[in-house]
ZADO-1210 file (C-alpha; in nm, 4 decimals, padded with zeros to 6 digits):
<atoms>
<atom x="09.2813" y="10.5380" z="10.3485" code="UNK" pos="1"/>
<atom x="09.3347" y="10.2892" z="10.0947" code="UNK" pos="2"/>
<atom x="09.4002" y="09.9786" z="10.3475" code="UNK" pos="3"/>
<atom x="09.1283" y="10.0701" z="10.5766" code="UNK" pos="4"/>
<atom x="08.8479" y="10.0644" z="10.2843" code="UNK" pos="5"/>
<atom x="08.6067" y="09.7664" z="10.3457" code="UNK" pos="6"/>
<atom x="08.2302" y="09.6905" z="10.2244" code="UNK" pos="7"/>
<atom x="08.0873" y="09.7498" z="10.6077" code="UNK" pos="8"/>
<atom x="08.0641" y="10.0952" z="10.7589" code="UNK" pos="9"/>
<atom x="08.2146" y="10.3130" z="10.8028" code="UNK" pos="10"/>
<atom x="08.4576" y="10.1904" z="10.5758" code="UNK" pos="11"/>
<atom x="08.2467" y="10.1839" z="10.2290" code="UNK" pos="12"/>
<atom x="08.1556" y="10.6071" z="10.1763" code="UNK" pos="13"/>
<atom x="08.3520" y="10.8853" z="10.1736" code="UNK" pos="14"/>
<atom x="08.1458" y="11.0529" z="10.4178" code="UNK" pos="15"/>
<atom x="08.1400" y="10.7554" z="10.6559" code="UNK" pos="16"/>
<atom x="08.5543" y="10.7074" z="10.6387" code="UNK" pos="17"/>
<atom x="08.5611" y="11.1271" z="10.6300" code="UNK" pos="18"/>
<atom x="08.3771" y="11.0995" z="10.9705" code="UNK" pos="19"/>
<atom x="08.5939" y="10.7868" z="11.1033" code="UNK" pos="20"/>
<atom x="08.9068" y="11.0239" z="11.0061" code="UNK" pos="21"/>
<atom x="08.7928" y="11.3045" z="11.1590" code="UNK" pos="22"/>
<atom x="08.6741" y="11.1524" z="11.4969" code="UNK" pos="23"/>
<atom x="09.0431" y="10.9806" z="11.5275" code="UNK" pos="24"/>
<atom x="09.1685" y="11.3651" z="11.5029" code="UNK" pos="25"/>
<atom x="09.3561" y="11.3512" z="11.1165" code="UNK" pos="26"/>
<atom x="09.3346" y="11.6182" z="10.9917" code="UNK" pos="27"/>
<atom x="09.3932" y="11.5215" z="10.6162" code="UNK" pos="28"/>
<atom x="09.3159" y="11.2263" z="10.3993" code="UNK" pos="29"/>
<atom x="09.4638" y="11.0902" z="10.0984" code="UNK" pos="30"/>
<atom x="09.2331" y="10.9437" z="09.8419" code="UNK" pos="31"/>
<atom x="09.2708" y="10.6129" z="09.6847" code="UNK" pos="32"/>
<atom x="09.1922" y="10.7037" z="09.3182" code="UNK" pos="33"/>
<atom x="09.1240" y="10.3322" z="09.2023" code="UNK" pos="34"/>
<atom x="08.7945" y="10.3714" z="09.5030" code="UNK" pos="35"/>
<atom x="08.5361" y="10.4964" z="09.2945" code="UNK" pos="36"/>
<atom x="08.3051" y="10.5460" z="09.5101" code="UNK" pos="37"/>
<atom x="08.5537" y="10.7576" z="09.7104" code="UNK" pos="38"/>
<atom x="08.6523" y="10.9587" z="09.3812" code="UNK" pos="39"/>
<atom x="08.5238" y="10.9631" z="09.0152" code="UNK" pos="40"/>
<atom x="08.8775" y="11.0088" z="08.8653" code="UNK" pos="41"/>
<atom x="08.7616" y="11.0658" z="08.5120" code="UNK" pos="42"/>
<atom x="08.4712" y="11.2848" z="08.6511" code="UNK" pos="43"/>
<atom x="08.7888" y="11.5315" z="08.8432" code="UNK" pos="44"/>
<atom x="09.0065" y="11.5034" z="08.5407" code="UNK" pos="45"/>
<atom x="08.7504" y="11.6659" z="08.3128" code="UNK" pos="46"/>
<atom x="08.5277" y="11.9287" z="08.5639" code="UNK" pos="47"/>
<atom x="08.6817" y="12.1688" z="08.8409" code="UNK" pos="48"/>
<atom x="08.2953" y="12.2128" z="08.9526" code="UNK" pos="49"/>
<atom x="08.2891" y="11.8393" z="09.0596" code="UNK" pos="50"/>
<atom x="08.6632" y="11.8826" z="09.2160" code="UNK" pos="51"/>
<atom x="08.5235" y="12.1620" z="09.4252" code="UNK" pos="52"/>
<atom x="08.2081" y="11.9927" z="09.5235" code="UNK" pos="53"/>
<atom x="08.4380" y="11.6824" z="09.6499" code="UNK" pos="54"/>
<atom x="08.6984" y="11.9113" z="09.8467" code="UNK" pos="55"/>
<atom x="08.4009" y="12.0868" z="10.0184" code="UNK" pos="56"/>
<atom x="08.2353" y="11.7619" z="10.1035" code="UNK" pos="57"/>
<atom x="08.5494" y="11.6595" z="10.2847" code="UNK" pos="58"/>
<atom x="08.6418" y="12.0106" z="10.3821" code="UNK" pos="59"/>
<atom x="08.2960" y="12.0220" z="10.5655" code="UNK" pos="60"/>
<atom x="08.4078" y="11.7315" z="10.8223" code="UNK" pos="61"/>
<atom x="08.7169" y="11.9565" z="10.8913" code="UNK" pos="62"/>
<atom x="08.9613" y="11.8001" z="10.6666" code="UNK" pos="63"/>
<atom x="09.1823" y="11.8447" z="10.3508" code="UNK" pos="64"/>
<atom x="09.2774" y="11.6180" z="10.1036" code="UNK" pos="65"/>
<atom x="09.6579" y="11.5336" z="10.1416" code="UNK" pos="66"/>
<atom x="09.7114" y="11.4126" z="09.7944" code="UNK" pos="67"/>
<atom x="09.5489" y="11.1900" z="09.5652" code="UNK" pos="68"/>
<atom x="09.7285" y="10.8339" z="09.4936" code="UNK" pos="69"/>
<atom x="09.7356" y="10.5952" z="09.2327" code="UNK" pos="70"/>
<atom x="10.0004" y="10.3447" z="09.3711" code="UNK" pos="71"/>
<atom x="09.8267" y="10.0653" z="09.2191" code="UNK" pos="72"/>
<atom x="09.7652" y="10.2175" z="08.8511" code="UNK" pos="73"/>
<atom x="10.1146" y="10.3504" z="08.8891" code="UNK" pos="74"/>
<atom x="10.2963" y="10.0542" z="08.8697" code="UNK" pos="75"/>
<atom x="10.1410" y="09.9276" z="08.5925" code="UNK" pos="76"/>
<atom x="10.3369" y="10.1823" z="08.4005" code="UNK" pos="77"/>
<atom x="10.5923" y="09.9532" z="08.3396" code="UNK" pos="78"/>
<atom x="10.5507" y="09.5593" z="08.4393" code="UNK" pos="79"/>
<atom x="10.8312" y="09.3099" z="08.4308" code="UNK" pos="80"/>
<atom x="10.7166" y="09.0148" z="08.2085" code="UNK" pos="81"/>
<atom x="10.7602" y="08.7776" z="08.4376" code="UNK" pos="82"/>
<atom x="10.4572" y="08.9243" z="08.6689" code="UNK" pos="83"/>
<atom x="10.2063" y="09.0296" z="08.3780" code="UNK" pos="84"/>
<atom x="09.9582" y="08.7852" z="08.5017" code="UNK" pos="85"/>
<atom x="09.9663" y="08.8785" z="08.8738" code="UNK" pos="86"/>
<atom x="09.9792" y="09.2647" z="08.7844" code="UNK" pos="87"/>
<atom x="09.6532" y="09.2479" z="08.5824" code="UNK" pos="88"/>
<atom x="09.4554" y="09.2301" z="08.8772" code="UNK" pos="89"/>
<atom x="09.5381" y="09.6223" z="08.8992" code="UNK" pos="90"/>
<atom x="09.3781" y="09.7035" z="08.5683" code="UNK" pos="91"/>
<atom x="09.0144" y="09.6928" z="08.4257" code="UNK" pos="92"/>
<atom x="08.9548" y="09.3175" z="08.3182" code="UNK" pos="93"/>
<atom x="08.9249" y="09.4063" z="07.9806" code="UNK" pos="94"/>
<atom x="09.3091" y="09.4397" z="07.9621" code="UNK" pos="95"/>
<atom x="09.3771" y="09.1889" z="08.1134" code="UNK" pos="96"/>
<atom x="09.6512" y="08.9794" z="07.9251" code="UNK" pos="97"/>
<atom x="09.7180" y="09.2694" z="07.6944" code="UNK" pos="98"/>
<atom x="10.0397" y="09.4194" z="07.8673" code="UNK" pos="99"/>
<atom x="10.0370" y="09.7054" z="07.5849" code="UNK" pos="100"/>
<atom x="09.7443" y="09.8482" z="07.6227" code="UNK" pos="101"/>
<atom x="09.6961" y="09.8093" z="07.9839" code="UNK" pos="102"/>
<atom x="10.0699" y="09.9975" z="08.0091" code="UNK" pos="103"/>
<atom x="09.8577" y="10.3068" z="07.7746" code="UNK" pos="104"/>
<atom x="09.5369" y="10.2575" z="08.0579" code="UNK" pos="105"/>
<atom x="09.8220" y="10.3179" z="08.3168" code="UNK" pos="106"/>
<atom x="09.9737" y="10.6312" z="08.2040" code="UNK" pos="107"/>
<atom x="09.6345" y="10.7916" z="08.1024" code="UNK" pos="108"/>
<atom x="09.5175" y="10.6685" z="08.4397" code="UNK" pos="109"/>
<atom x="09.7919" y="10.8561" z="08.6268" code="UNK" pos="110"/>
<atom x="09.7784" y="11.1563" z="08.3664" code="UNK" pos="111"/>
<atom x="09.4324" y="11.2005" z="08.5058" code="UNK" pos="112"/>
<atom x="09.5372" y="11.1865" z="08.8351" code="UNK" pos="113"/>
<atom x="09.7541" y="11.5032" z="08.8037" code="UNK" pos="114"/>
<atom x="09.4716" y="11.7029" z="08.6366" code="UNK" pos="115"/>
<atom x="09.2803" y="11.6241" z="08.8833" code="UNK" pos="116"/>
<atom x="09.5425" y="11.7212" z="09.1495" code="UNK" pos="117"/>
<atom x="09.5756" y="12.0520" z="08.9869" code="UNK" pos="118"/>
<atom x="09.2387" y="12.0930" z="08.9861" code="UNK" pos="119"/>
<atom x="09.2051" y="12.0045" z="09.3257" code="UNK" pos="120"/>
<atom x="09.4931" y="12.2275" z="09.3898" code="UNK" pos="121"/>
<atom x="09.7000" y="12.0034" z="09.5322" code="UNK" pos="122"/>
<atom x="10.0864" y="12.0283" z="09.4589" code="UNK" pos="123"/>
<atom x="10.2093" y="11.6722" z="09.5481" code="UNK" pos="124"/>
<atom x="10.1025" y="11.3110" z="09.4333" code="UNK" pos="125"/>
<atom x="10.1676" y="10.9785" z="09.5785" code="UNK" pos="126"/>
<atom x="10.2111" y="10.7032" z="09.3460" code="UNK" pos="127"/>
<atom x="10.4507" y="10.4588" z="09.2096" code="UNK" pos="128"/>
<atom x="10.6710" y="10.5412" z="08.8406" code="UNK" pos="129"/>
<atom x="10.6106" y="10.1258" z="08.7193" code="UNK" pos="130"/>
<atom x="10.7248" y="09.8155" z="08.9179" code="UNK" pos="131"/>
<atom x="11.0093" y="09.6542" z="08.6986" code="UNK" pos="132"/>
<atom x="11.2335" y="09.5694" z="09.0315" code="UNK" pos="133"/>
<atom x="10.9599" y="09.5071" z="09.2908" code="UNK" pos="134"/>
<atom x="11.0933" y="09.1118" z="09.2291" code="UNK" pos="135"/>
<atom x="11.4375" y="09.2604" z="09.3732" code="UNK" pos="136"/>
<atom x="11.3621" y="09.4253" z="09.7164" code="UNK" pos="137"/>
<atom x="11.0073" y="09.2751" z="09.7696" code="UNK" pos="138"/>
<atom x="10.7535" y="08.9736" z="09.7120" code="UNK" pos="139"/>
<atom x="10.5402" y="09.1675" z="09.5087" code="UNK" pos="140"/>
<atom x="10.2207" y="09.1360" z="09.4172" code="UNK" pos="141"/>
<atom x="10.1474" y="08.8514" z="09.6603" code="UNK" pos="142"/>
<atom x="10.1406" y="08.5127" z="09.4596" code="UNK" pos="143"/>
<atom x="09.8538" y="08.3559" z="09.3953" code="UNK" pos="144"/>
<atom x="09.7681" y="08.0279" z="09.5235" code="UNK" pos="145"/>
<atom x="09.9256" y="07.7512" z="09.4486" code="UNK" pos="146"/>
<atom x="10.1871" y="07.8930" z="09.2768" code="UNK" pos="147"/>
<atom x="10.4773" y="07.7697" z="09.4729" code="UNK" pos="148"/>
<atom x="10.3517" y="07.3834" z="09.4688" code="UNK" pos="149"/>
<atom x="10.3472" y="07.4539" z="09.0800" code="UNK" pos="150"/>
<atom x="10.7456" y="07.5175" z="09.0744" code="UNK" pos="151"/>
<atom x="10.7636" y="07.1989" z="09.2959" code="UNK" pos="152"/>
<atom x="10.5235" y="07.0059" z="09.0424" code="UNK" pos="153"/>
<atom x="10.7414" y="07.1037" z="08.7454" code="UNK" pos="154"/>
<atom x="11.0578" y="07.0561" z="08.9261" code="UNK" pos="155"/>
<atom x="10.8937" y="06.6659" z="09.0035" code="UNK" pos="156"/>
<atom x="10.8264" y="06.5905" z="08.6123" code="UNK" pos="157"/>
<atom x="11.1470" y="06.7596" z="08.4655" code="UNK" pos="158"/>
<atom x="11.3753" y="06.5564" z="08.7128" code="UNK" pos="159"/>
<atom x="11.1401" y="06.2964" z="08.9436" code="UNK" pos="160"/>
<atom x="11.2739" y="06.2080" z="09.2641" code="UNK" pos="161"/>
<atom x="11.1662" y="06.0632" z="09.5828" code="UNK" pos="162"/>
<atom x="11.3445" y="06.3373" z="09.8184" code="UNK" pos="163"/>
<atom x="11.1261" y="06.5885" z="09.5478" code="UNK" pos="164"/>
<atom x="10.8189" y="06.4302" z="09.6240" code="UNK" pos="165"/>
<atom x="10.8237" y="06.4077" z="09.9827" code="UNK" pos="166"/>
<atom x="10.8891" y="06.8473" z="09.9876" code="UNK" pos="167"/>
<atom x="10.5790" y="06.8664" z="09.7519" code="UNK" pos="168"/>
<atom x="10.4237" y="06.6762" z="09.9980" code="UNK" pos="169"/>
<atom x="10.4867" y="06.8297" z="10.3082" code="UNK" pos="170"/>
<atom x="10.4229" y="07.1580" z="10.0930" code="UNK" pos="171"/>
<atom x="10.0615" y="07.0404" z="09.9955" code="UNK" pos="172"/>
<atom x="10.0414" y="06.9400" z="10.3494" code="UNK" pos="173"/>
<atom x="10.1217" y="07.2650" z="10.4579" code="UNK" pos="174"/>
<atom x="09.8751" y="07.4558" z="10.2471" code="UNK" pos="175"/>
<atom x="09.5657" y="07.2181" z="10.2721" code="UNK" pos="176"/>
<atom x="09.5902" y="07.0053" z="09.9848" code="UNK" pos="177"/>
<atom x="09.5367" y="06.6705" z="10.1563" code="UNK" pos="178"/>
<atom x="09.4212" y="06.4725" z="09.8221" code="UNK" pos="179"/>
<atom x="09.6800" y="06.6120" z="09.6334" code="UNK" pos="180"/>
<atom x="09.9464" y="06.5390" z="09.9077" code="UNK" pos="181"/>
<atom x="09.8362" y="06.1826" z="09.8827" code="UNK" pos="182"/>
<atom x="09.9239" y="06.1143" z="09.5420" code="UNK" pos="183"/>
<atom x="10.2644" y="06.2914" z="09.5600" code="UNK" pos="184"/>
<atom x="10.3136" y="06.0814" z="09.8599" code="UNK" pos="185"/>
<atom x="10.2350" y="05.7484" z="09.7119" code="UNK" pos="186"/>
<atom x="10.4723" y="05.8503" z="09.4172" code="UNK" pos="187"/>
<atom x="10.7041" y="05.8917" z="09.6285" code="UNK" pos="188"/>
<atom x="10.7225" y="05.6080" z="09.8287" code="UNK" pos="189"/>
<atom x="10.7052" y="05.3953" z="09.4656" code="UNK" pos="190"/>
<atom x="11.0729" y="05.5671" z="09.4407" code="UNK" pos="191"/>
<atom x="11.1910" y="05.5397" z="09.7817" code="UNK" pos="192"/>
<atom x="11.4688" y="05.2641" z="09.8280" code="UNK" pos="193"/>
<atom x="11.5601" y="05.1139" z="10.1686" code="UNK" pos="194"/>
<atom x="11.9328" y="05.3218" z="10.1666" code="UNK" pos="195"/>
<atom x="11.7241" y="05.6877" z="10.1430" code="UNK" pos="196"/>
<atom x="11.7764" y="05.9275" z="10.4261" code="UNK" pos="197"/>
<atom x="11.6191" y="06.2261" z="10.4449" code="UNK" pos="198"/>
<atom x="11.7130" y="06.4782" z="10.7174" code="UNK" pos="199"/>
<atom x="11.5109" y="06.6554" z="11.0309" code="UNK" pos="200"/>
<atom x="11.6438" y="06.9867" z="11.2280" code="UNK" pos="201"/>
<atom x="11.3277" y="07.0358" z="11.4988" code="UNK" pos="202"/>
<atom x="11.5884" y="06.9454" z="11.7709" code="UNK" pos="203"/>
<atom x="11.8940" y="07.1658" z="11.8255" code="UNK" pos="204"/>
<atom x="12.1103" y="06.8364" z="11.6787" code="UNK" pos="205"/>
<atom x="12.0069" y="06.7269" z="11.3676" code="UNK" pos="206"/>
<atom x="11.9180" y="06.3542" z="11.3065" code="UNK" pos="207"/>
<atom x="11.8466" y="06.1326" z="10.9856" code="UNK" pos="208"/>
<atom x="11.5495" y="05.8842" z="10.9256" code="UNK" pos="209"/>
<atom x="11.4572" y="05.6834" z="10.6653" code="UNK" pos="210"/>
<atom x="11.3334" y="05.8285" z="10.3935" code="UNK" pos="211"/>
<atom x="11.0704" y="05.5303" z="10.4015" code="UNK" pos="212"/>
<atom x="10.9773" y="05.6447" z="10.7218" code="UNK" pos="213"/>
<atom x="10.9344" y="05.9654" z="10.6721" code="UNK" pos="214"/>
<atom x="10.6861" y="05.9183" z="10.3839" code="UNK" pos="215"/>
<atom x="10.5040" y="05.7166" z="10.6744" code="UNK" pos="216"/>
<atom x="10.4592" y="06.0182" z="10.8907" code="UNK" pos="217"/>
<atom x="10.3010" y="06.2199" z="10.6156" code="UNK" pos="218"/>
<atom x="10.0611" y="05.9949" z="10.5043" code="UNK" pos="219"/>
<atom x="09.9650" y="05.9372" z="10.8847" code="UNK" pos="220"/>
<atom x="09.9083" y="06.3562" z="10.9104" code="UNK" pos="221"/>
<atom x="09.7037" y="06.3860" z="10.5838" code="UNK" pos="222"/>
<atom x="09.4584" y="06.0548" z="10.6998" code="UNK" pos="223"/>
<atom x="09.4180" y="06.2394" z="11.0101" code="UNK" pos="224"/>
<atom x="09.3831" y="06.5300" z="10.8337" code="UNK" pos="225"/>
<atom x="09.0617" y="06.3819" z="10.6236" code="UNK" pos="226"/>
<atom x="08.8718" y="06.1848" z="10.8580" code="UNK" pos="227"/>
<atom x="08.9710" y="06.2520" z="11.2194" code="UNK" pos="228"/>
<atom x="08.7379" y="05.8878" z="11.2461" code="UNK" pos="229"/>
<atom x="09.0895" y="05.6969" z="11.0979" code="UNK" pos="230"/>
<atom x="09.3024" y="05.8826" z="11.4308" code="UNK" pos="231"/>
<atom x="09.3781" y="05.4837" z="11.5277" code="UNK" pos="232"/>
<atom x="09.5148" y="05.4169" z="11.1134" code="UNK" pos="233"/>
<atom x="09.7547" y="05.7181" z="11.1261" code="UNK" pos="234"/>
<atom x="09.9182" y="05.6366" z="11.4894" code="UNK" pos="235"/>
<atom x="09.9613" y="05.2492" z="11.3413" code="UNK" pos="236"/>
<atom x="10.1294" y="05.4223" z="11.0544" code="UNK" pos="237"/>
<atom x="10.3545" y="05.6523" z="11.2483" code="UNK" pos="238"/>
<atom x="10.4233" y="05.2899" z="11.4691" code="UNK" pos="239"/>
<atom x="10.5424" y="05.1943" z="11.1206" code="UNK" pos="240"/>
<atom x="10.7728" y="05.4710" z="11.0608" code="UNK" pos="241"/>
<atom x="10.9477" y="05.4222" z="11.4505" code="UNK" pos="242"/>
<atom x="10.9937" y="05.0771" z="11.3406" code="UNK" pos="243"/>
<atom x="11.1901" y="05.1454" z="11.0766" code="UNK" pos="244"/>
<atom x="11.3596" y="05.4966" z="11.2712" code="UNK" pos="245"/>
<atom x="11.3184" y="05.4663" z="11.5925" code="UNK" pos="246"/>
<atom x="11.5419" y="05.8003" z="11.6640" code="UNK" pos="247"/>
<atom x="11.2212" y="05.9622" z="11.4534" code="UNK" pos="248"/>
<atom x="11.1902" y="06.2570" z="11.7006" code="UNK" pos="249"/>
<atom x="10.9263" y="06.4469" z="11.5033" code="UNK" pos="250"/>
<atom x="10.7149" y="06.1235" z="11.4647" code="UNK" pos="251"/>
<atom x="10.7265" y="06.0668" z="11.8389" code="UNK" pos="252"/>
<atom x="10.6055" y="06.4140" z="11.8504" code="UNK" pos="253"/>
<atom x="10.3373" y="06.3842" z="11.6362" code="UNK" pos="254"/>
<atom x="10.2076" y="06.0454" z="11.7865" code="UNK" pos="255"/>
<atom x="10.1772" y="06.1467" z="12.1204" code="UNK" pos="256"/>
<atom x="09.9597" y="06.4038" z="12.0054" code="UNK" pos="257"/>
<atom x="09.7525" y="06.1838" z="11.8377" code="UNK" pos="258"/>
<atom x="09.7470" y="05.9827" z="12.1090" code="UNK" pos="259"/>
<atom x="09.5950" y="06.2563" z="12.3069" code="UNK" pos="260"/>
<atom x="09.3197" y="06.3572" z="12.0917" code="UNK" pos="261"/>
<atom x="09.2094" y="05.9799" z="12.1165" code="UNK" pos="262"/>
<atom x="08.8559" y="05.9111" z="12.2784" code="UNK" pos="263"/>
<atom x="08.8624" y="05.7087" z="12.5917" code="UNK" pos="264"/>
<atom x="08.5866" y="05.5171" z="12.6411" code="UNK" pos="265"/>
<atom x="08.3965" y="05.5889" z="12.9734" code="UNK" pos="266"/>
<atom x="08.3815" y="05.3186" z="13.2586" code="UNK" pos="267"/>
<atom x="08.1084" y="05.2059" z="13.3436" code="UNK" pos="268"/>
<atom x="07.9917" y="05.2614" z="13.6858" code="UNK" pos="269"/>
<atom x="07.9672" y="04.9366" z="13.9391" code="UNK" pos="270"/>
<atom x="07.7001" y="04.8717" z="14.1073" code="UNK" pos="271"/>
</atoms>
């Protein structure tokens, strides 16, 4: 149930996502154990009563409990280093940045689980045993924002380079950052000579501009991008960029499209 839970109905109470189940014809549910408002984990560890009371409250909507899971608080078990900071969003904030004990929360957490199970009497448990290789088979937990244009950045001040700086560009372009793609692009264009190429593959034969030129074309998208007002600014700078590459398929692309979004001044009727 875990991917269905949401704050609306009938999404945030056991009962309500009991009935949902139920009137879709499962017959069995398994229980997110990190939902506490769908379980009190600590709460089914420690009383059998309070187990019972929970399996009858789902029993009554003619269901069973499938297993309990703790796929989340499972793979905190064991965390590669390299993902501790992304991982901590699993565990209670107070552990956060404290790999050690959050690893101890973990195993407790999924100790309880079983308990629970037992009590419960359930005989099988979905969850994961750490996530040390998740990096291997699986982009995993989902990066946070921004993360990739900060390999870019560092990759830009270890070893600066205009070809650098116009991919952190188009990356910031890409993901919204229209101030920040500004200043990468200006940098860039500080470092751009006249012999630069840089290479384009939209057409099914690849072509080369100058790198000049290209810079051109991204600054035109991101002052569209902030004030659709400048429209007539960013097709003179695309202009700019066909001077210089004429061949500049993309460009050509993107100018006509400009072109099309411009307003056309109505005529005004003769008498």
């Amino acid at each position: 149930m875990a991917q269905f839970v949401d704050s609306k109905a009938p999404f945030n109470t056991l009962e309500g996502m009991c009935q949902w189940a139920a009137d879709l014809g499962y017959k069995g549910i398994q229980i997110p154990t990190w939902e506490s408002f769908l379980i009190d984990l600590d709460l089914a560890a420690d009383s059998k009563d309070y187990c019972d009371t929970l399996k009858g409250t789902i029993n009554s909507y003619g269901l069973e409990i499938t297993e309990l899971s703790t796929h989340l608080q499972g793979q905190l078990v064991a965390v590669n280093p390299a993902y501790d900071s992304m991982f901590d969003a699993f565990a209670p904030k107070a552990l956060h940045g404290n790999p050690k004990a959050r690893t101890e929360w973990a195993i407790e957490t999924v100790k309880k689980a079983a308990t629970a199970s037992k009590h419960l009497g359930l005989n099988a448990h979905a969850t994961f045993s750490g996530a040390l290789l998740w990096h291997t088979m699986h982009p995993w937990p989902q990066r946070p924002k921004g993360l990739v244009e900060m390999g870019f950045e560092e990759l830009a001040k270890r070893n600066p380079s205009a070809y650098l700086l116009y991919e952190l560009s188009d990356l910031k372009i890409v993901t919204g950052d229209n101030s920040g793609a500004m200043v990468t692009i200006k940098e860039g264009q500080a470092m751009t000579k006249a012999d630069m190429k840089y290479a384009f593959y939209e057409r099914q034969q690849p072509y080369e501009v100058a790198l000049k030129s290209a810079f051109f074309h991204l600054e035109a998208l991101v002052i569209y991008n902030t004030d659709k007002e400048r429209i007539k600014e960013a097709i003179a700078l695309i202009d700019r960029a066909l001077v210089l590459s004429p061949n500049f398929n993309l460009a050509s692309l993107s100018k006509q499209a400009l072109e099309s979004r411009l307003v056309v001044p109505e005529e005004t009727p003769k008498d």
